[in-house]
C-alpha positions as CSV (number, residue, x, y, z in Angstrom):
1,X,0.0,0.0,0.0
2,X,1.5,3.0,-0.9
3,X,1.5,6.4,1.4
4,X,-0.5,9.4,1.1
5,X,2.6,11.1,1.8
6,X,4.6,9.6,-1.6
7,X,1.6,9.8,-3.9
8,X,2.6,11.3,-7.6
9,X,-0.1,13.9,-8.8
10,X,1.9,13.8,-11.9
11,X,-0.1,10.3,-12.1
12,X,-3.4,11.7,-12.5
13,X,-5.5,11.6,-15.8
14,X,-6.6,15.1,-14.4
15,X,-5.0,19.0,-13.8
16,X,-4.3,20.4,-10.6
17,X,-2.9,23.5,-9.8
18,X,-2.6,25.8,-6.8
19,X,-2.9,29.2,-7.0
20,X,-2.4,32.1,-5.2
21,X,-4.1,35.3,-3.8
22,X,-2.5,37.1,-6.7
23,X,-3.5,34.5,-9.0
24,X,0.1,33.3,-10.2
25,X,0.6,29.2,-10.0
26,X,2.4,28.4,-7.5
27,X,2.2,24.5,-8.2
28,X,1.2,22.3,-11.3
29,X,0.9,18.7,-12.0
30,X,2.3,17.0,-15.5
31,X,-1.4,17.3,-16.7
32,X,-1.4,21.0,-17.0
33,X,1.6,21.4,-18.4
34,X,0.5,18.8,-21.7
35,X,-2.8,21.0,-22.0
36,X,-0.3,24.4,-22.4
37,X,2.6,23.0,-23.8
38,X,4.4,24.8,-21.4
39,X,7.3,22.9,-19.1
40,X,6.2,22.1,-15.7
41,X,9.3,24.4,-14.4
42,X,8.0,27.7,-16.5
43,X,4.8,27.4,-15.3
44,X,5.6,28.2,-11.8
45,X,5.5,32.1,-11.4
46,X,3.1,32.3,-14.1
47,X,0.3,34.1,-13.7
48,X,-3.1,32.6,-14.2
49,X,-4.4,35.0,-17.2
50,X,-1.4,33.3,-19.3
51,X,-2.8,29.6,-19.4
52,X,-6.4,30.7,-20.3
53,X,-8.3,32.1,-23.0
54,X,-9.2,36.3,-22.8
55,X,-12.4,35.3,-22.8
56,X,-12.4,32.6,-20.0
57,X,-10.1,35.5,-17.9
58,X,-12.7,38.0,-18.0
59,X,-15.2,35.2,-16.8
60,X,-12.8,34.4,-13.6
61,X,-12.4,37.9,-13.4
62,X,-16.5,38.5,-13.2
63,X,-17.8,35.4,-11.9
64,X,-15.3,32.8,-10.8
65,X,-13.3,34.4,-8.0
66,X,-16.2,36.5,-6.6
67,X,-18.5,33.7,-6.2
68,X,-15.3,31.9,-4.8
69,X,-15.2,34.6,-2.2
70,X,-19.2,34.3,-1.4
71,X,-19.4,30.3,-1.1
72,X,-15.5,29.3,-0.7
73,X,-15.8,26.5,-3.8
74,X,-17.2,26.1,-7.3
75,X,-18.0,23.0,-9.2
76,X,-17.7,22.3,-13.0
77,X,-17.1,25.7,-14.5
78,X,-16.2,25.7,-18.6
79,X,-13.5,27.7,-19.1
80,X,-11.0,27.3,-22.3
81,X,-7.2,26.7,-21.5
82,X,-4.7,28.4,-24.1
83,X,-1.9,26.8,-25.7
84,X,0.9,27.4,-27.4
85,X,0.5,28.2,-31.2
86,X,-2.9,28.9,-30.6
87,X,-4.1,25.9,-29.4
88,X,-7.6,25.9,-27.5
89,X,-8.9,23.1,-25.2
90,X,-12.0,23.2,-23.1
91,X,-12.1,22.1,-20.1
92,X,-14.3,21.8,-16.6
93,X,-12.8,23.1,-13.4
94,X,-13.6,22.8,-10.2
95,X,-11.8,25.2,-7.4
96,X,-11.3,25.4,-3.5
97,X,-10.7,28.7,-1.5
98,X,-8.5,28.2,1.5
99,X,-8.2,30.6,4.3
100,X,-4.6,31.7,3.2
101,X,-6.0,32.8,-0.1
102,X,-4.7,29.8,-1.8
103,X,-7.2,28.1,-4.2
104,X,-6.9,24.8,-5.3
105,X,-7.9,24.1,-8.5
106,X,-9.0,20.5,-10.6
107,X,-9.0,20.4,-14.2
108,X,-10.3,18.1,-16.4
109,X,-10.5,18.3,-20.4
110,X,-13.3,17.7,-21.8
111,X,-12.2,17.3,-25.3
112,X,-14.1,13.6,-25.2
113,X,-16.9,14.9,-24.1
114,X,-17.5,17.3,-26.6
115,X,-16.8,14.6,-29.1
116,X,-19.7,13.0,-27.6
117,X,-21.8,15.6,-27.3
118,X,-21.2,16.1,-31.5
119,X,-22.0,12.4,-31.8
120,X,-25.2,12.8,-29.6
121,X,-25.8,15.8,-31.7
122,X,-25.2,14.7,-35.1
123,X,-27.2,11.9,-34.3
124,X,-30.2,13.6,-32.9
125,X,-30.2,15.6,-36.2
126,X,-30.1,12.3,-37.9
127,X,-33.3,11.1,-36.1
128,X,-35.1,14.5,-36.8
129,X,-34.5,14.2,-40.6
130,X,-35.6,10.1,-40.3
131,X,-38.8,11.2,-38.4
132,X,-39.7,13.6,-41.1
133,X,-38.9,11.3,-43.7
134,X,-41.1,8.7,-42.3
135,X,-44.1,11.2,-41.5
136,X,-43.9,12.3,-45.3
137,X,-44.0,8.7,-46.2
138,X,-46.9,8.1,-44.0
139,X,-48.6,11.4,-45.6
140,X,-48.1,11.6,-49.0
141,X,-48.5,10.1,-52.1
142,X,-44.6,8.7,-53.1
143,X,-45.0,9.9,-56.9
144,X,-46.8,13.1,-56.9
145,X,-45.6,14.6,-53.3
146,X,-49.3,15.3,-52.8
147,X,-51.6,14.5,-50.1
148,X,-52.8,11.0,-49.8
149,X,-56.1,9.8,-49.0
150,X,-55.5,9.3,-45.2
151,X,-54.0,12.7,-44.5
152,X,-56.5,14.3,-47.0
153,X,-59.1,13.0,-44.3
154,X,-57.5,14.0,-41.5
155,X,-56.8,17.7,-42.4
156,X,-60.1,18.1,-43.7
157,X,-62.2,17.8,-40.5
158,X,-60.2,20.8,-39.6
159,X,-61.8,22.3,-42.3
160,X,-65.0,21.4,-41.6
161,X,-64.5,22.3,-38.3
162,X,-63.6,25.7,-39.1
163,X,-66.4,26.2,-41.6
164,X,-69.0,25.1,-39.0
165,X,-67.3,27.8,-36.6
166,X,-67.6,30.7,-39.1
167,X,-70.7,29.9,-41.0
168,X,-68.7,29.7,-44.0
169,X,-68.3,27.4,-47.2
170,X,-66.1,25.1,-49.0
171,X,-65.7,23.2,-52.1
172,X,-64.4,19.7,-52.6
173,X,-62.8,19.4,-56.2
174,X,-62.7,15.8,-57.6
175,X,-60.5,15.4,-60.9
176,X,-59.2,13.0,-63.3
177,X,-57.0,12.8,-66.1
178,X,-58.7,12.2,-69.4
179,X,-58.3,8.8,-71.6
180,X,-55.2,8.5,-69.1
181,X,-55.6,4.4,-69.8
182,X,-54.8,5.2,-73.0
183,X,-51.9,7.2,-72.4
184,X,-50.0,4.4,-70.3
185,X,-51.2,1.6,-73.1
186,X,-49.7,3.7,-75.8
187,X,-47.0,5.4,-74.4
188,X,-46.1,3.2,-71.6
189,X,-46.4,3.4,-67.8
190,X,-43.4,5.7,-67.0
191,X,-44.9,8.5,-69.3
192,X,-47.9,8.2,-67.1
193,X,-45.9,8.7,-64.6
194,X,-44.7,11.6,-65.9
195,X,-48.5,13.2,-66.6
196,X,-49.7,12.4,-63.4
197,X,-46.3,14.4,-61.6
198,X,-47.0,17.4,-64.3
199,X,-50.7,17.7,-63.0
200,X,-49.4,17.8,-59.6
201,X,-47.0,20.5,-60.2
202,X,-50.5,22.5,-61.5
203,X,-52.8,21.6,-58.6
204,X,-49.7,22.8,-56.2
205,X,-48.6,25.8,-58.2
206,X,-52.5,27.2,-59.2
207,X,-54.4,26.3,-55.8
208,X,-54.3,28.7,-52.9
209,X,-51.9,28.8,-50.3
210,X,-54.6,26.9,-47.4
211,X,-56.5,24.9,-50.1
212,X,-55.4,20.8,-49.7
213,X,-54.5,18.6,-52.8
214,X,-54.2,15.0,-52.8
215,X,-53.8,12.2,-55.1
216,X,-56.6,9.9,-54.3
217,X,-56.2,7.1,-56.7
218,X,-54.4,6.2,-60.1
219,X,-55.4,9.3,-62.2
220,X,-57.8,11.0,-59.7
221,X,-57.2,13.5,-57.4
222,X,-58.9,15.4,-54.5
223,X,-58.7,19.4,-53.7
224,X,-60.4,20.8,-51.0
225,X,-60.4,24.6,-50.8
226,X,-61.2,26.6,-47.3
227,X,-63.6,29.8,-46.9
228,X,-64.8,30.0,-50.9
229,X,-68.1,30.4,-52.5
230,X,-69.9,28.6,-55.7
231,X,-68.5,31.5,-57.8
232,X,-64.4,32.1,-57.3
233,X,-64.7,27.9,-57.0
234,X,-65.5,27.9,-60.4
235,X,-63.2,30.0,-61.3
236,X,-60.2,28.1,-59.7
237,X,-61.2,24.6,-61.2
238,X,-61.5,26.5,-64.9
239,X,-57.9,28.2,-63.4
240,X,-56.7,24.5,-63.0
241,X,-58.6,23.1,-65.9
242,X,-57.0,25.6,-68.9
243,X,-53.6,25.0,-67.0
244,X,-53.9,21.5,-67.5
245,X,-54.7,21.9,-71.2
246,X,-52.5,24.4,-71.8
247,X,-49.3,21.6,-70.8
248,X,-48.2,18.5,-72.9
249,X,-46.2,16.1,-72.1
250,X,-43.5,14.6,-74.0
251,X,-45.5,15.9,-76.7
252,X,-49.0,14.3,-75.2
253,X,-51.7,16.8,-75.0
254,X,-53.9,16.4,-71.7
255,X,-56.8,17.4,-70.3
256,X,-58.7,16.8,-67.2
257,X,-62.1,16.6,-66.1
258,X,-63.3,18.5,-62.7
259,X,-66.4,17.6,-60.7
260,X,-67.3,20.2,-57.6
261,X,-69.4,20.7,-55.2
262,X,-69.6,23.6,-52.4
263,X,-71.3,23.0,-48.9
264,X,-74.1,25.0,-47.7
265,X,-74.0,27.4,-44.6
266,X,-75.2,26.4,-41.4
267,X,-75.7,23.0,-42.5
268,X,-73.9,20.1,-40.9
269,X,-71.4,18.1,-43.6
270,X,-69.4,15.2,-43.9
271,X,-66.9,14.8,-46.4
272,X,-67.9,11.2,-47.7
273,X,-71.1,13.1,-48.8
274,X,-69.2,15.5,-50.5
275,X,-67.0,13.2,-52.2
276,X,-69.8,11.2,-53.3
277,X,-71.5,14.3,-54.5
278,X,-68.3,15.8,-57.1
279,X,-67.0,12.5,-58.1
280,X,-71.2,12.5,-59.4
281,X,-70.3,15.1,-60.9
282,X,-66.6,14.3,-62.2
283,X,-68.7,11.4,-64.4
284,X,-71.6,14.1,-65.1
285,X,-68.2,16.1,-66.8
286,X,-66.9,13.1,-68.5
287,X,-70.4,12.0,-69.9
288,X,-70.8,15.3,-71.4
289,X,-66.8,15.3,-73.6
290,X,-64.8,15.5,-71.1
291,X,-62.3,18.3,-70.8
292,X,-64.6,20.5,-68.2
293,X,-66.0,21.5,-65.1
294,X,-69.3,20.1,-63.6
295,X,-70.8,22.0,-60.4
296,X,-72.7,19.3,-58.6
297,X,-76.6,20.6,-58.5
C-alpha cells in the first residue's frame, strides 16, 4: 500500500494547480503542463491569465473568484485553457478557496466529451430528418408529393370544423386525367408517370396557399379549398382546368375533367357526402366530352 505522503499527482489523468491570492501558480501537475505546452518548471511564477483564454479571464475575473469569495468552492465551470501556437482546449474546473488565499484548482479536459456531445448531436439531427422522412411517407403520395387519402381526411375535419365555426363554405374538387388508360397503353407506364407528376405540379402551383391537394387514386385526385363560394370555385377549377390543357407532355396533349361541389351554410357536412356528390359530378363532366368543369346541382 502505498502512502499518502509519496503519492505522484503527476499520475493523475486530471489538472491540478494551486494558485495564489495574486492569482500566479504556485504549483502544477504534468497534466497542466501537456494541456499548455508549457514545461512544468516555467509554469511556476506564471500568472493565471497566461494559461487561459481572454475570454475565460474575463469570466474568472467576473464570476469565478467572486463567487469563490461568497461560497468558498465552485464546481464544474467551462472555461477554455490556451496553448501554445494557438491551441484551444476546453475544459471543466472545479476550485477550493483556502483561508490563506490559496485556491486549489482541478482540471479536467473535456475534449471527449464534446466529441460525444457532437455524436449525440449529429445523431439527434439524424433522427429529426428520419422522423420527417417517415411522416412524409406516412402522408403523402410517393410519386406526386401530394396529399394522400389518409392525410386528406385528416386535415379536412379541420376544415370542416372551421367552416361550421364561421358559417362559411367550402368546395371539394374531384378530378381525373382524361383517356389516361390510354396514355400508359400507348406510351407506356413511365410517361404516365410523368403526366400524373406534371398535374401535380398544376394543382400545387395554381391552388391557394390553405387549399389541400391529394392524389386519391391512379389518375384522380382530390382538392379541398377553405372559406370560398360557388363562384371564385369555379373560377379556380376552370384556373386548373386551362392550365392543365394548356401543358403537354413529351408531346402528349392532356386534359382533365373537374367535378365540384360547395357545402351549404349552417348545415352540418361530412366529407364522404361531398365526395360522393363531385365524383357525381366528375362522371356528369366526362359524360358530357370531357375536358370540363361540372358544379354538382
Amino acid at each position: 500500500m502505498t502512502s499518502t505522503d509519496t503519492i505522484d499527482l503527476d499520475l493523475f489523468s486530471s489538472g491540478h494547480l494551486v494558485v495564489g491570492s495574486d492569482r500566479i501558480i504556485i504549483f502544477s501537475n504534468r497534466y497542466i503542463s501537456d494541456l499548455t505546452g508549457l514545461p512544468q518548471s516555467s509554469l511556476v511564477g506564471t500568472p493565471l491569465s497566461k494559461i487561459v483564454t481572454k475570454a475565460s479571464g474575463i469570466f474568472i475575473d467576473s464570476y469565478v473568484y467572486p463567487m469563490l469569495i461568497l461560497e468558498s468552492t465552485i464546481q464544474e465551470v467551462q472555461l477554455t485553457w490556451a496553448g501554445q501556437h494557438g491551441a484551444r482546449t476546453p475544459v471543466v474546473v472545479s476550485i477550493n478557496l483556502a483561508q490563506d488565499g490559496l485556491s486549489y484548482w482541478s482540471v479536467c479536459a473535456c475534449i471527449n466529451r464534446d466529441k460525444l456531445q457532437s455524436a449525440w448531436l449529429t445523431a439527434n439531427e439524424a433522427l429529426k430528418m428520419q422522423s420527417k422522412k417517415l411522416s412524409r411517407l406516412a402522408t403523402t403520395d410517393p410519386l406526386t408529393g401530394l396529399l394522400n387519402r389518409r392525410e386528406l381526411h385528416k386535415q379536412a375535419k379541420k376544415i370542416i370544423h372551421q367552416s361550421a365555426r364561421s358559417s362559411s363554405t367550402f368546395a371539394v374538387l374531384s378530378v381525373d386525367v382524361d383517356f389516361f388508360k390510354v396514355v400508359n397503353d400507348t406510351y407506356g407506364h413511365q410517361v404516365g408517370d410523368t403526366v400524373l407528376i406534371n398535374l401535380a405540379n398544376i394543382l400545387s402551383n395554381e391552388r391557394r396557399a390553405n387549399d389541400l391537394a391529394a392524389r386519391t387514386g391512379g389518375e384522380e385526385f382530390v382538392l379541398i379549398l377553405p372559406d370560398i363560394n360557388k363562384e371564385n370555385s369555379i373560377v379556380l377549377a376552370e384556373k386548373l382546368r386551362a392550365a392543365a390543357e394548356n401543358t403537354s407532355v413529351s408531346n402528349i396533349k392532356i386534359t382533365i375533367s373537374i367535378g365540384l361541389v360547395v357545402s351549404h351554410k349552417n348545415t352540418q357536412v361530412d366529407l364522404d357526402t361531398l365526395l360522393t356528390l363531385s365524383d357525381k359530378a366528375l362522371y356528369d363532366a366526362k359524360a358530357a366530352g370531357r375536358n370540363r368543369t361540372v358544379l354538382s346541382a
